[in-house]
N, C-alpha and C positions, 0 to 999 in steps of 0.2 A: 422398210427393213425386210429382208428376206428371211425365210425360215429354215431352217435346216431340222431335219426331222433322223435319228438314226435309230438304229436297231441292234443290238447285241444280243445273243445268250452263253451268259457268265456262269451257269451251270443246270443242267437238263431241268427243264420244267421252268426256269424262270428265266422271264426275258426283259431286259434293261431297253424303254426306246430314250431318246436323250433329242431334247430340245433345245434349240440356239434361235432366239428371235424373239418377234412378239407375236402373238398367236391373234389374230385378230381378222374382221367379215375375211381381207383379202388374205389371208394365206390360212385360214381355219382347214382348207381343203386337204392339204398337204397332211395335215395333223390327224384329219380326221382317217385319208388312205392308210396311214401308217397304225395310226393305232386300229381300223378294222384289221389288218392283216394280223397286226398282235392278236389282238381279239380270239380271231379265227385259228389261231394256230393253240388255245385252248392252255394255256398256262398254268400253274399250278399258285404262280404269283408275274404280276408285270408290274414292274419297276418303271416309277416316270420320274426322271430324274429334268427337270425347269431350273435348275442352279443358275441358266446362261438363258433363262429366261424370264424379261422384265414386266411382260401384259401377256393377261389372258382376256379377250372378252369373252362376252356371253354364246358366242357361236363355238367356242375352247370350251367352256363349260359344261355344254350340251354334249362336247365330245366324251367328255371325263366321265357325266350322267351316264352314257350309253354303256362307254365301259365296264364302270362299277357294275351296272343292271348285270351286261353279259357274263363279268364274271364271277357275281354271286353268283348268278344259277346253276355255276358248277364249285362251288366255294372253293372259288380262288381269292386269292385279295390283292388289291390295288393299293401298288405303296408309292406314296408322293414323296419324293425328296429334294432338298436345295430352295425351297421356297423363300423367295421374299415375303417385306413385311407386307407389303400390297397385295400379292398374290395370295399370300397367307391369309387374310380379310378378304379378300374376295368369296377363298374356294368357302370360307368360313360361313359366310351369308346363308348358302346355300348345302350347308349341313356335310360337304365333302370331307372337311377335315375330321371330322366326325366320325363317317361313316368309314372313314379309308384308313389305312396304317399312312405315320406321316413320322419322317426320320430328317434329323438331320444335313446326311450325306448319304451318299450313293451307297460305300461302302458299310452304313450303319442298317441302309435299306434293304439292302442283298442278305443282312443277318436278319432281319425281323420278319424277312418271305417266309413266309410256312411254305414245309412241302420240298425247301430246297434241301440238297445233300447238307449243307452247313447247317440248318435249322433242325434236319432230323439226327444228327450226329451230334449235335447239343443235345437234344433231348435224352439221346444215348445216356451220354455223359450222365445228365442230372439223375438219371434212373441208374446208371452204376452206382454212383453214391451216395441213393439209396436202398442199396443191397439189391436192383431188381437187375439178376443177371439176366433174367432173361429178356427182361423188356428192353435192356439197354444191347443185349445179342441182336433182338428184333431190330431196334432201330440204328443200327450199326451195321447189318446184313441191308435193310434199307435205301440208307444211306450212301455203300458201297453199288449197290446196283444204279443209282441214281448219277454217282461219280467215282466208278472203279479207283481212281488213280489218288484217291486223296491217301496220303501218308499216315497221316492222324486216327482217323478214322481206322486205317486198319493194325496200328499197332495198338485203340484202345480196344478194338475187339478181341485182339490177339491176348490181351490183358484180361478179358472177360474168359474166352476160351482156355486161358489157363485154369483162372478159379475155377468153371468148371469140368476143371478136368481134362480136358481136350489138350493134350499139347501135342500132339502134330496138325492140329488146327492152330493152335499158336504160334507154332514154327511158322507152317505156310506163310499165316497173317505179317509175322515178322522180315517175310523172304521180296 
């Protein structure tokens, strides 16, 4: 079976690669170019979404090893999503499900990246409601620089910037 290996980024700092195949001695190579490139390009989270993949061997594993190492050391995190019950027991042996964030689906994994605009714009939030305007200002301001264009995001600032005080920072935020 052939592999296909892809690459997305679905918003700054976090990159989706997406596997279709079985990862095994003969096509580990493929998995392993793609995921140094991710690697390399230093993420803040990388998403591996396997939903459309049924075998990982042990030369897959070592790829995932490598990863994790790499992107502790700049605390990023490695979120695994779409796993089967096999693959699930496998990464399991070897302490990956453990060591890694492990979601669902794609879309539950792109929420649980730390670092991403979505993940810091949550955190907004949960510090709005608890009265921290300025932490949820912080992470709103953030948020925005990481992905100008989210709507949410800048009408809850626009809602912080009123409470304090700011309303033609409000306005803007609402324009």
């Amino acid at each position: 079976m052939d592999l296909e290996v892809t690459v997305t980024e679905p918003a700054p700092g976090c990159l989706v690669l997406r596997v279709t195949g079985e990862i095994d001695h003969h096509t580990y190579q493929t998995f392993e170019a793609r995921m140094q490139e991710c690697v390399g390009k230093q993420p803040k989270a990388l998403v591996v979404n396997f939903s459309k993949m049924p075998y990982i061997s042990s030369s897959g594993i070592g790829v995932l090893m490598y990863a994790f190492g790499e992107l502790s050391q700049s605390n990023a995190k490695l979120v695994l999503v779409g796993l089967n019950e096999h693959v699930r027991k496998t990464l399991h042996l070897v302490s990956l499900v453990v060591l890694t964030v492990v979601a669902a689906s794609e879309d539950e994994g792109l929420k649980l990246a730390p670092g991403t605009a979505w993940a810091i714009g949550n955190r907004g939030h949960g510090r709005y409601r608890l009265d921290d305007f300025r932490g949820a200002r912080a992470d709103y301001d953030e948020a925005l620089r990481l992905d100008p264009r989210d709507a949410n995001v800048h009408r809850n600032r626009a809602t912080v910037r009123a409470v304090e005080g700011d309303l033609q920072g409000a306005l803007t935020d609402h324009d």
